[in-house]
C-alpha positions as CSV (number, residue, x, y, z in Angstrom):
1,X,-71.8,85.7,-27.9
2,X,-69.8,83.9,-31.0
3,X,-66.1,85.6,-31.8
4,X,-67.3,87.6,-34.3
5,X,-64.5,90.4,-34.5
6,X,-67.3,92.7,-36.0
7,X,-68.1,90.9,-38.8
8,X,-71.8,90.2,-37.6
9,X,-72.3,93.9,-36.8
10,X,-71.7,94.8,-40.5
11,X,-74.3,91.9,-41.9
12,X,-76.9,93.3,-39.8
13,X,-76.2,97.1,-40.8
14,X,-75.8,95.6,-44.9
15,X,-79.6,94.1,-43.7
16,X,-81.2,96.5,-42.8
17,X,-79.7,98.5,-45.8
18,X,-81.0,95.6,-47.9
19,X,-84.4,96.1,-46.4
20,X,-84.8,99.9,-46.7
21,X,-83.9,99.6,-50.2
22,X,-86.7,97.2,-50.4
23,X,-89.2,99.2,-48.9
24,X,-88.0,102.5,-50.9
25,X,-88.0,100.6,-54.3
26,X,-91.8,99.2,-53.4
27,X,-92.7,102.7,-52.4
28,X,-91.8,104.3,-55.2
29,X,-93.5,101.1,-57.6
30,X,-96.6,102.0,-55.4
31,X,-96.3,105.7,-56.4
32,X,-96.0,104.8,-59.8
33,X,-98.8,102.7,-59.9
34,X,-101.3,105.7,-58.5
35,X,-99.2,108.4,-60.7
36,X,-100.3,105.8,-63.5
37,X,-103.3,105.5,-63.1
38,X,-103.9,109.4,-61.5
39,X,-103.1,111.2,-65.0
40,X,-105.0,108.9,-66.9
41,X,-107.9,110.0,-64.4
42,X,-107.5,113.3,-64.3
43,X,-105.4,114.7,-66.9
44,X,-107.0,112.4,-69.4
45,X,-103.4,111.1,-70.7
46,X,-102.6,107.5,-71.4
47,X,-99.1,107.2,-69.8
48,X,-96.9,104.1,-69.8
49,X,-95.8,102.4,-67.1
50,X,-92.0,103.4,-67.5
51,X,-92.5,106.7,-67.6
52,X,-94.6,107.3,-64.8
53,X,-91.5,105.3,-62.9
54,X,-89.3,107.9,-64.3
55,X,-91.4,110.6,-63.3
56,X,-91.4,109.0,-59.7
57,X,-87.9,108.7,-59.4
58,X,-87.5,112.2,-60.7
59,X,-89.4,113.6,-58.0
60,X,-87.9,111.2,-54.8
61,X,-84.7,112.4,-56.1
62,X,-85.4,116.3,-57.0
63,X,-83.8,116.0,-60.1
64,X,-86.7,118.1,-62.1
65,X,-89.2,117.4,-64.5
66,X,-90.7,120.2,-66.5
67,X,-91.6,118.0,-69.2
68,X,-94.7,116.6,-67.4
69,X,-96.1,120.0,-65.3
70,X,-98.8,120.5,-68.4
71,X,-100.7,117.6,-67.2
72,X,-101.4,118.6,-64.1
73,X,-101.0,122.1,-63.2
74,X,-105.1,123.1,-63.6
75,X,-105.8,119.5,-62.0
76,X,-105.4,119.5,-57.5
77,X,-105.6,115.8,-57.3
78,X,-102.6,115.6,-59.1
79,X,-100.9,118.9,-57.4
80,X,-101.6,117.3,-54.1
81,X,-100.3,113.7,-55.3
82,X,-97.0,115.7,-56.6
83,X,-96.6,116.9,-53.6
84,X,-96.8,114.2,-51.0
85,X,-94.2,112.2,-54.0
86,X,-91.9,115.2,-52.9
87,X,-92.2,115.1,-48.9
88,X,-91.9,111.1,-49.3
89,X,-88.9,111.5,-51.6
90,X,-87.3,113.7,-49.6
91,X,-88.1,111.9,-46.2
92,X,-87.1,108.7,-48.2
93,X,-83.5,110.2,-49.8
94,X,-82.4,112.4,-47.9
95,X,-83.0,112.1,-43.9
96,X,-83.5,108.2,-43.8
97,X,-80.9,106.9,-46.0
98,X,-77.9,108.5,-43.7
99,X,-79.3,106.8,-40.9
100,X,-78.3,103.3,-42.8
101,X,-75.0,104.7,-44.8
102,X,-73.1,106.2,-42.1
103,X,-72.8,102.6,-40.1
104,X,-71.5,101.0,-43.1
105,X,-69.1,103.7,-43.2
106,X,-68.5,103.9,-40.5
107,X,-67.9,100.3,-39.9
108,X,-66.0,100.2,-42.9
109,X,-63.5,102.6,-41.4
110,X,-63.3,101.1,-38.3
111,X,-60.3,98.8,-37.2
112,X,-61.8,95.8,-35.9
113,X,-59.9,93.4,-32.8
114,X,-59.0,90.6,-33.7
115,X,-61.2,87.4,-33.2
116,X,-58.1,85.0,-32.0
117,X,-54.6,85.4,-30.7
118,X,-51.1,83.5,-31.4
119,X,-49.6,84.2,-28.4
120,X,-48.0,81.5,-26.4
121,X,-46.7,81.2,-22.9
122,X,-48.7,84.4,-22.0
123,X,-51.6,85.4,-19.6
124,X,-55.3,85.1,-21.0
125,X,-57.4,87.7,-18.7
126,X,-61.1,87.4,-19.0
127,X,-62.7,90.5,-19.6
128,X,-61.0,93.7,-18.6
129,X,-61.8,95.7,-15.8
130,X,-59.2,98.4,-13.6
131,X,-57.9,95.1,-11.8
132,X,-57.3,93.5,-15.3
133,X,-55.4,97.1,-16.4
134,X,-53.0,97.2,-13.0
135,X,-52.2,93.2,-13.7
136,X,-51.3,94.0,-17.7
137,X,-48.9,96.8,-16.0
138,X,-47.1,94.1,-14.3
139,X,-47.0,91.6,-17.0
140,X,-45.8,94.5,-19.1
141,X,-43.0,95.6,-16.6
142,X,-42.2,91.7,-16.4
143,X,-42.0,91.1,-20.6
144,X,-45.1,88.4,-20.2
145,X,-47.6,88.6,-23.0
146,X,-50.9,88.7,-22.3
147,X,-54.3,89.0,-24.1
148,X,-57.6,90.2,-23.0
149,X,-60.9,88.4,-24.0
150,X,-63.4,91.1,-24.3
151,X,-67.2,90.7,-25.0
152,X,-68.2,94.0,-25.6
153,X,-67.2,94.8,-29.4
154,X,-66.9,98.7,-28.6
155,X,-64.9,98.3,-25.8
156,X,-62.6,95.6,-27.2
157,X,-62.6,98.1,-30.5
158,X,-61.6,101.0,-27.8
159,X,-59.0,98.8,-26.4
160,X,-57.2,97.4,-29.8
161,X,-57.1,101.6,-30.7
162,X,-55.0,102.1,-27.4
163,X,-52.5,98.8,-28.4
164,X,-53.6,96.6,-25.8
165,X,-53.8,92.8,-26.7
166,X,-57.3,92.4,-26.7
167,X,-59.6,90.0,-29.0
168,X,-63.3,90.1,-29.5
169,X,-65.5,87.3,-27.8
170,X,-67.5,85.7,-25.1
171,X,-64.9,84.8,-21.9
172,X,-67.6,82.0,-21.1
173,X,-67.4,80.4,-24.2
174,X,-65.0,77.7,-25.3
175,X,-65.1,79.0,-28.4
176,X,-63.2,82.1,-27.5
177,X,-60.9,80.6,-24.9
178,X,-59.3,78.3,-27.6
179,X,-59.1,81.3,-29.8
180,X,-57.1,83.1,-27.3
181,X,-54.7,79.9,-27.2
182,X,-55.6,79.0,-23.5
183,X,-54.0,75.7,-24.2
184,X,-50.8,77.4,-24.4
185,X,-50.9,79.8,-21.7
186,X,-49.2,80.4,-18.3
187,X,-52.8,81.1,-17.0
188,X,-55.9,82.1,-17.5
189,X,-57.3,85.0,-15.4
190,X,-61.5,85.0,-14.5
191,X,-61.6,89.1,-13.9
192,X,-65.6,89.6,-13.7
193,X,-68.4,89.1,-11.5
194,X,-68.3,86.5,-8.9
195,X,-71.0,84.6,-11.1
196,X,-69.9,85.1,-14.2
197,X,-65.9,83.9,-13.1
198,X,-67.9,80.6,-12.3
199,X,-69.1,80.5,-15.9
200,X,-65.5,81.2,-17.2
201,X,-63.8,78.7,-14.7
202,X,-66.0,76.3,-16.5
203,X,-65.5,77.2,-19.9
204,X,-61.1,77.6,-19.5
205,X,-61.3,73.8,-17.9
206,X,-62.7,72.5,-20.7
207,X,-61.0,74.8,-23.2
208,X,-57.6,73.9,-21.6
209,X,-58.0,71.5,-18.9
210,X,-54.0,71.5,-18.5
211,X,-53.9,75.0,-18.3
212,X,-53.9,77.1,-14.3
213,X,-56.7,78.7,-13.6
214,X,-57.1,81.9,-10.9
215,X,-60.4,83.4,-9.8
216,X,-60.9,86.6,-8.6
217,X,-63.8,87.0,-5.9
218,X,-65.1,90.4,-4.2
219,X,-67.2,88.1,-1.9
220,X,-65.0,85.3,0.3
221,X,-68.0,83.2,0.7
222,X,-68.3,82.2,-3.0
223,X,-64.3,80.5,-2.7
224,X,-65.1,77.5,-2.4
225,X,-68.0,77.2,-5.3
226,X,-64.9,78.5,-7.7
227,X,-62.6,75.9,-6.3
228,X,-65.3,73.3,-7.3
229,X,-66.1,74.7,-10.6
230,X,-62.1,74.1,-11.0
231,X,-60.1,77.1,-10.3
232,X,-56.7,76.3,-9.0
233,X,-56.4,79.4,-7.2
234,X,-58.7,81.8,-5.7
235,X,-57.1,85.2,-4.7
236,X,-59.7,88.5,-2.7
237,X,-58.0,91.4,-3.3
238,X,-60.2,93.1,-1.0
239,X,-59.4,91.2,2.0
240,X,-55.8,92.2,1.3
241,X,-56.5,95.7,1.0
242,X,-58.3,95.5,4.2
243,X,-55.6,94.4,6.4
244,X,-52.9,96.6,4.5
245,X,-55.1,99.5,5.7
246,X,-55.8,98.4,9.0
247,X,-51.6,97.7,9.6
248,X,-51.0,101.2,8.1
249,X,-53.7,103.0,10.5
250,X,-52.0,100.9,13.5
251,X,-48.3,101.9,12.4
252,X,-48.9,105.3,11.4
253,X,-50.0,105.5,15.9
254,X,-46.9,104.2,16.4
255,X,-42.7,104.0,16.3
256,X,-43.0,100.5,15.3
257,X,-42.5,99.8,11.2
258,X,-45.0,96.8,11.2
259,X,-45.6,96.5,7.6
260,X,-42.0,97.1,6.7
261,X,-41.2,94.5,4.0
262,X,-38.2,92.1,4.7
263,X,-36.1,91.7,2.2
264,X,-33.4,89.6,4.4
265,X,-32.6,88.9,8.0
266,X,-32.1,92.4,9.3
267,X,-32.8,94.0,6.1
268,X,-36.5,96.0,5.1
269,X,-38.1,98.1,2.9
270,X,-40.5,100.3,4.8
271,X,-42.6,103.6,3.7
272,X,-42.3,106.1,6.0
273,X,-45.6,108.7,6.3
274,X,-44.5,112.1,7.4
275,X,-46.9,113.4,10.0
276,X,-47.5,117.3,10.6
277,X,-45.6,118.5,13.7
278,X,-43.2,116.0,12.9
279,X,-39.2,117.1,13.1
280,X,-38.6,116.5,9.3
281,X,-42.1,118.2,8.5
282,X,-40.9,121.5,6.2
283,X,-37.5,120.5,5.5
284,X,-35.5,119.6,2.4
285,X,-34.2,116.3,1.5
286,X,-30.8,117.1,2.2
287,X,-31.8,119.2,5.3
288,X,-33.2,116.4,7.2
289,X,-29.9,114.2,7.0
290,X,-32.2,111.6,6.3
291,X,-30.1,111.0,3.4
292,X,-26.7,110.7,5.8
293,X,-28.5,108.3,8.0
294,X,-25.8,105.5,8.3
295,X,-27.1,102.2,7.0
296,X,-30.5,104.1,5.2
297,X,-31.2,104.8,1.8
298,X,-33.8,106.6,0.8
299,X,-34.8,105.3,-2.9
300,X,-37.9,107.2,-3.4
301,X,-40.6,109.3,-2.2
302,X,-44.4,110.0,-2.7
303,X,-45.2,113.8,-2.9
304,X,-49.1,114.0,-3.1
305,X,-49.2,110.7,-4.8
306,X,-46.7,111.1,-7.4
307,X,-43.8,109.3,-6.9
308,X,-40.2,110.3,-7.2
309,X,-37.1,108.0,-7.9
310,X,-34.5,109.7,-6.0
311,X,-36.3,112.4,-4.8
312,X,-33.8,115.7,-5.5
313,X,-31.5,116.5,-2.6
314,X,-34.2,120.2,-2.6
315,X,-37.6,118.5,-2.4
316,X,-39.6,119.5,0.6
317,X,-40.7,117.2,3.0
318,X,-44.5,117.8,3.8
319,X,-46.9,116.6,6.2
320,X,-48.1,114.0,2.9
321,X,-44.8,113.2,2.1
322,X,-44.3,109.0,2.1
323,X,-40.8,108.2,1.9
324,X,-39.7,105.3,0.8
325,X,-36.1,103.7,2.3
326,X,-34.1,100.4,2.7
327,X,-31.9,99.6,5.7
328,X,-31.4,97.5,9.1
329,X,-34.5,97.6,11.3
330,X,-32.7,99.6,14.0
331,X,-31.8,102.4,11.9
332,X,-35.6,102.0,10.4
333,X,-37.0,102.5,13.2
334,X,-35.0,105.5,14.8
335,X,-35.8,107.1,11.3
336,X,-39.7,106.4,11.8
337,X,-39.3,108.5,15.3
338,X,-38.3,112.0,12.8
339,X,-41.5,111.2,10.6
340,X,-43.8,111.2,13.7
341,X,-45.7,113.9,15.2
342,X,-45.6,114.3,19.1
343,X,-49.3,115.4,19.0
344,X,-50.0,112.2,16.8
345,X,-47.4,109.8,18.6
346,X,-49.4,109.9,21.9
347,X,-52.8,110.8,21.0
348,X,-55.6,108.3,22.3
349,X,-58.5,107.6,21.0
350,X,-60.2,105.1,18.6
351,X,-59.6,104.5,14.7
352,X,-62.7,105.1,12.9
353,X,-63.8,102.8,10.3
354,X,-65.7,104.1,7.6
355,X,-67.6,101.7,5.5
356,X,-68.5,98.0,6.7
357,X,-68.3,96.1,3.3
358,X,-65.8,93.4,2.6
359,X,-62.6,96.3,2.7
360,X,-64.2,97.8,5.9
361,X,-64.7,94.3,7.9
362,X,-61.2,93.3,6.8
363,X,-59.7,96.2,8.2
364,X,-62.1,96.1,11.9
365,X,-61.1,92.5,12.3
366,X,-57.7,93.3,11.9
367,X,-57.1,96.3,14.3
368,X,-59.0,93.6,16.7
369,X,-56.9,91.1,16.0
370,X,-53.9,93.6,16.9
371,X,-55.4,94.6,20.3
372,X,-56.0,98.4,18.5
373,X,-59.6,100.2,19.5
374,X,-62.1,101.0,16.7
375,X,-65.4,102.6,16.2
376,X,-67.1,102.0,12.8
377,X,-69.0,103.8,11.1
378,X,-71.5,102.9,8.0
379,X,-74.8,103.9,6.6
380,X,-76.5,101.3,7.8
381,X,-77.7,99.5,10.8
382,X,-75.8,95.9,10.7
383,X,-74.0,94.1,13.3
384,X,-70.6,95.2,13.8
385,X,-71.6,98.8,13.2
386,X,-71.2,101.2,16.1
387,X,-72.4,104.6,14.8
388,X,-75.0,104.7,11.9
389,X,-74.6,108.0,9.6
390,X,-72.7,109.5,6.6
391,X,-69.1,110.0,6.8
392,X,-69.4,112.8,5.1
393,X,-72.2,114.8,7.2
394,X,-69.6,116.3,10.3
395,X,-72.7,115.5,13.0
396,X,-71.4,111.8,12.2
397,X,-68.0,112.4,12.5
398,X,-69.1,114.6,15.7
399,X,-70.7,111.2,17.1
400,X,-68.0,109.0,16.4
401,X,-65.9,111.4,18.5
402,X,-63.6,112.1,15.8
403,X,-61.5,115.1,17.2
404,X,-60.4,111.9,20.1
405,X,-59.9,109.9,17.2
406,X,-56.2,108.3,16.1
407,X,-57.1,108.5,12.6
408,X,-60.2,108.0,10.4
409,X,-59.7,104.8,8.1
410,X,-61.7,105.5,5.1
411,X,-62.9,102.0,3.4
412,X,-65.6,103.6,1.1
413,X,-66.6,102.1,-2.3
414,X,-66.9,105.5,-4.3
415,X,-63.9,107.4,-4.2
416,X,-65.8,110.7,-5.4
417,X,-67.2,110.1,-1.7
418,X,-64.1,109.2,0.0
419,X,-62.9,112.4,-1.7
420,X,-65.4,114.9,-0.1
421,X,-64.9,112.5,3.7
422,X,-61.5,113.6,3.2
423,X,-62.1,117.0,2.9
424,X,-64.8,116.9,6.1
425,X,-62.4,115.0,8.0
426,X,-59.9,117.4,7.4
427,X,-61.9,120.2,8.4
428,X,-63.9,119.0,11.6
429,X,-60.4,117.5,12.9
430,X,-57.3,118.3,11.2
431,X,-55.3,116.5,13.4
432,X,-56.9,113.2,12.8
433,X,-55.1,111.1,10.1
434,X,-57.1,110.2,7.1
435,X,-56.1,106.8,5.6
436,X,-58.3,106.2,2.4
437,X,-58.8,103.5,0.1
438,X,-59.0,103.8,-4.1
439,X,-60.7,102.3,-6.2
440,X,-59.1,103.5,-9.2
441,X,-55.8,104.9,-9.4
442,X,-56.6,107.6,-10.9
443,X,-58.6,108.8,-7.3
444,X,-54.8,108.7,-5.7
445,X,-53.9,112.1,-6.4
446,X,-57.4,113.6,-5.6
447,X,-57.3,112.0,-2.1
448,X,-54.0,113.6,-1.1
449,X,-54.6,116.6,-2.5
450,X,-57.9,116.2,-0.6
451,X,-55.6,116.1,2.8
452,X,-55.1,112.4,2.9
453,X,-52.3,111.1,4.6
454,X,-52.0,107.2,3.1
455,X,-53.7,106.3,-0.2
456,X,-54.0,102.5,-1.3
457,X,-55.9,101.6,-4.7
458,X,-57.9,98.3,-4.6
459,X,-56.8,98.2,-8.5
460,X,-53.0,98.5,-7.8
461,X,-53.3,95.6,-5.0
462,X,-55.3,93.5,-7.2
463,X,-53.0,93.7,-10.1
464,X,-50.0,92.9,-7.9
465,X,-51.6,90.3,-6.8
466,X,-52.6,88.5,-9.3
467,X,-49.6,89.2,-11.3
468,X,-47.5,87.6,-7.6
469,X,-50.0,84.6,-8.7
470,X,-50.3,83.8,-11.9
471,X,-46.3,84.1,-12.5
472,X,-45.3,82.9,-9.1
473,X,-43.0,85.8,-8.9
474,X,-41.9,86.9,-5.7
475,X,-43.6,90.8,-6.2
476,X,-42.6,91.6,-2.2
477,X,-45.7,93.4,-0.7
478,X,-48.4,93.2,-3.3
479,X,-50.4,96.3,-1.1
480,X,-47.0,98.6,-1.0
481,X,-47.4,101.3,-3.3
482,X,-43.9,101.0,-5.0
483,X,-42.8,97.3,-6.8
484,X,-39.9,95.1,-5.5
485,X,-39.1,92.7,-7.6
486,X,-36.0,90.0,-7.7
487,X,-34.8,89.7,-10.9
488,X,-31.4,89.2,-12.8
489,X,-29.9,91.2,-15.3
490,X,-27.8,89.6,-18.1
491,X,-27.5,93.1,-19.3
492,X,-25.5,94.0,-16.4
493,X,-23.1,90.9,-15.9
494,X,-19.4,92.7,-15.9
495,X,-20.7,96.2,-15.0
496,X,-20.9,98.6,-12.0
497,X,-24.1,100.0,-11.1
498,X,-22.4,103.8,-11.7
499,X,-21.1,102.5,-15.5
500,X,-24.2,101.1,-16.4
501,X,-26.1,104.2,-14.8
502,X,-28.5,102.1,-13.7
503,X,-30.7,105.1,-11.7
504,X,-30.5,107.7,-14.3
505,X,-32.1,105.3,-16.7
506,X,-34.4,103.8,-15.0
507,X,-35.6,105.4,-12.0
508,X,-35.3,102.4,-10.4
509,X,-32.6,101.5,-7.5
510,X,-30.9,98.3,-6.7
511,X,-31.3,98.0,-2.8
512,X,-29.9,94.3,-2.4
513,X,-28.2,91.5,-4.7
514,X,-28.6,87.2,-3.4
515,X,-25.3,86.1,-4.4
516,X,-24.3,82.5,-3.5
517,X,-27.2,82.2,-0.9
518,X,-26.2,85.2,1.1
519,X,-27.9,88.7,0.5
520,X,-25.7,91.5,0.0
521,X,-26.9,94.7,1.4
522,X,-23.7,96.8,0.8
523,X,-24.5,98.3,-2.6
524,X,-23.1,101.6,-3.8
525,X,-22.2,102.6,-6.8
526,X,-19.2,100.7,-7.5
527,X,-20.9,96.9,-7.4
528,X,-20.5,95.0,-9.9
529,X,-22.9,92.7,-11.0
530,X,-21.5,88.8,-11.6
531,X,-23.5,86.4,-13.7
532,X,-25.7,84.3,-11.1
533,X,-26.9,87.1,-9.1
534,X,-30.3,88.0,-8.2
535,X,-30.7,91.6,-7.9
536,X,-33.7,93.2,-5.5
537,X,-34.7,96.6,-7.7
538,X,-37.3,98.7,-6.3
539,X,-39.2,100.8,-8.5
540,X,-43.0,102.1,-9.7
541,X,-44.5,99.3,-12.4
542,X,-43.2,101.2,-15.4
543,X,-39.2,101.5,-14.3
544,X,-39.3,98.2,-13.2
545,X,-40.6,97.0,-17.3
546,X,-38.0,99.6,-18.4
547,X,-35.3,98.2,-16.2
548,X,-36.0,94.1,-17.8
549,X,-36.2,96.0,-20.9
550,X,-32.7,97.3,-20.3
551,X,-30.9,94.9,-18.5
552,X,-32.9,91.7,-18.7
């Protein structure tokens, strides 16, 4: 498809406007011709040419004609010819001419996208898709422009409307890479099909043969085609989310962090899932003394998927509740002990696998890899598949032994049915943690409201990601669900944390600074930021773009 930015779609409505008004004006010449012809027949009347067309007209558009009834109204032929003039005027005027109007005017209200961009040193994403919208949230929260190559007019219409950067053409042309200036970009981003990112590989290494190129593939095999069609890096977001599944379903059975992010030497981020029965399980914030813990900070917290940065010293902990804190592994770890359940801590049993596509695999090979017993589940009969059935039937659940189970690890790719396994988990064994995957971020809150007890979206761990690719930022933990990011702040340089209010207006919490090689983990409200440092902030992806906004 040529960059068009709508222009061709109003040539070929102004065409076939041009050709109905062709066809009316030659049925009406036609009419004229018989009317002609039919009086002088009939009625015995020698009419001219000119004002049988009047007459015509007259009756397509119901104007009225009184002048002419005499000559026909003892004379049927020329009743029944009035007549059919009057259904085919009317059929002619008034139902079929909307139908070619209203697109023109429609089209001529519309705000088309644009057909090229002028950005430079930005982020050229081919075609958008959720992974696409998660990535432009971290170039966003990062101040890196971006713009989207989008062959479908409508949708690249819909997405100009909602201010994305977006322009109208074919990602697999060359046509419509130069016009997004690939040749001056930081990268250029192949976000479709595994096929169809060949085809754009291609097309961006001819476009801009200087420019980096990343591919992203839902099937591993087809890596090393896209290397060879020229992408410089090749990036399965899938994969990723397998294994971040599989390492919470192995630390959620035990005291051990395991996925805790290291910020330093002695120093991690971890997210803590609260587990029903567990000590802190119906207390407040300030009740727990999680808060007084020396050495731990708690800088957030996920309350049935919506996150809170600080979470108020009155919020109640719940059984969902994933808290999210910064200290030395020590104290970590003696904190993860208050978030686990004793029925939970010591329960045997197997983790169920739900689903046996490229998430699913990811996630069985891991819990092999880490010594931890598995039983998967999937609707067909393949190898590696233990029990064949739907997740969501509860005989299938019944087979897999679920109320024995350590958790049920839900790798599904439709979250409306990941919803309703949640549910049936929940209800056949309530006990058994449910650790679901998202497709879309929008599924997150359904799922814990649903009963799940860890939620990851494929479309947030994509976006980081790619975003930790293409930028060669250090985003630590693409798969965590909240953003740590080092930055620095100019904005800062001379202030405390406390005078520049850092929390209140951002949401988002310094947790560490790197100051002349050596990580300071000591920050409280008094610290005071000096020109080279590099701050650690923690936040969701829209604090962290308000925080650059602020203080970059």
């Amino acid at each position: 498809m040529s960059i068009s930015g709508g222009g061709s779609g109003l040539s070929k409505a102004k065409q076939r406007l041009g050709r109905y008004l062709a066809g009316a004006a030659l049925l009406m010449l036609a009419f004229t011709v018989v009317y002609q012809w039919a009086v002088g027949r009939y009625a015995g009347e020698d009419m001219s040419f000119l004002l049988a067309l009047h007459f015509v007209v007259e009756t397509f558009t119901t104007n009225g004609y009184g002048e002419q009834t005499g000559l026909w109204l003892d004379s049927p032929p020329l009743l029944l010819l009035s007549i059919v003039m009057q259904l085919a005027g009317v059929t002619t005027v008034f139902l079929t001419l909307p139908l070619f109007i209203v697109p023109l005017v429609e089209d001529a209200l519309r705000t088309a996208p644009p057909s090229e961009s002028e950005l430079v040193e930005h982020v050229v994403i081919c075609t958008f898709t959720p992974r696409g919208d998660a990535l432009v949230d971290e170039l966003d929260s990062m101040g890196v422009p971006y713009v989207v190559i989008e062959s479908d007019r409508d949708y690249a219409e819909k997405l100009h409307a909602e201010d994305y950067e977006v322009i109208h053409g074919d990602p697999e042309s060359v046509e419509a890479l130069q016009a997004a200036n690939a040749t001056d970009s930081l990268a250029i981003v192949a976000d479709d099909d595994d096929e169809t990112n060949a085809s754009i590989i291609l097309a961006a290494k001819q476009a801009a043969p200087d420019a980096r190129v990343v591919s992203v593939i839902e099937n591993p095999s087809v890596a090393d085609y896209h290397r060879y069609a020229g992408a410089d890096t090749v990036v399965s977001p899938r994969r990723l989310l397998g294994e971040s599944l599989a390492g919470k379903a192995t630390t959620s059975i035990s005291s051990a962090l395991g996925d805790a992010i290291e910020i330093g030497e002695d120093f991690e981020v971890a997210e803590l899932l609260v587990q029903r029965g567990s000590p802190v399980e119906g207390e407040t914030i300030a009740e727990s003394g999680i808060g007084q813990t020396a050495g731990v900070n708690v800088i957030g917290a996920w309350f049935s998927g919506e996150f809170v940065s600080p979470p108020a010293p009155d919020a109640v902990i719940d059984e969902h509740t994933i808290l999210l804190v910064v200290g030395r592994e020590k104290q970590l770890e003696e904190l993860r002990g208050l978030t686990l359940s004793s029925a939970r801590r010591f329960r045997r049993g197997t983790v169920i696998v739900a689903g046996y596509g490229e998430v699913g695999s990811t996630a069985a090979e891991t819990l092999a890899s880490a010594g931890v017993p598995h039983l998967v589940v999937d609707k067909t009969d393949k190898p590696g598949v233990d029990v064949v059935g739907d997740i969501t039937d509860p005989r299938t659940l019944s087979a897999a032994n679920v109320t024995e189970a350590r958790g049920v690890l839900l790798a599904l790719d439709n979250d409306t049915t990941a919803v309703f396994a949640t549910l049936v988990s929940e209800r056949v064994s309530e006990e058994t943690e449910v650790i679901a995957r998202a497709n879309e971020t929008e599924s997150i809150a359904k799922l814990y409201r649903a009963g799940a007890d860890y939620v990851l979206a494929l479309s947030t761990v994509a976006g980081r990601m790619l975003a930790s690719t293409v930028l060669d930022e250090e985003v630590i933990a693409p798969q965590s669900q909240i953003e740590i990011v080092r930055t620095n702040a100019p904005n800062l340089v001379g202030r405390s944390l406390a005078e520049a209010d850092v929390r209140a207006r951002t949401n988002c919490t310094v947790i560490a600074v790197e100051r002349d090689g050596t990580l300071v983990t000591e920050i409280g409200p008094d610290f005071r930021v000096k020109a080279q440092d590099d701050l650690v902030v923690a936040g969701v992806d829209k604090d962290i773009y308000r925080f650059n906004e602020q203080f970059g």
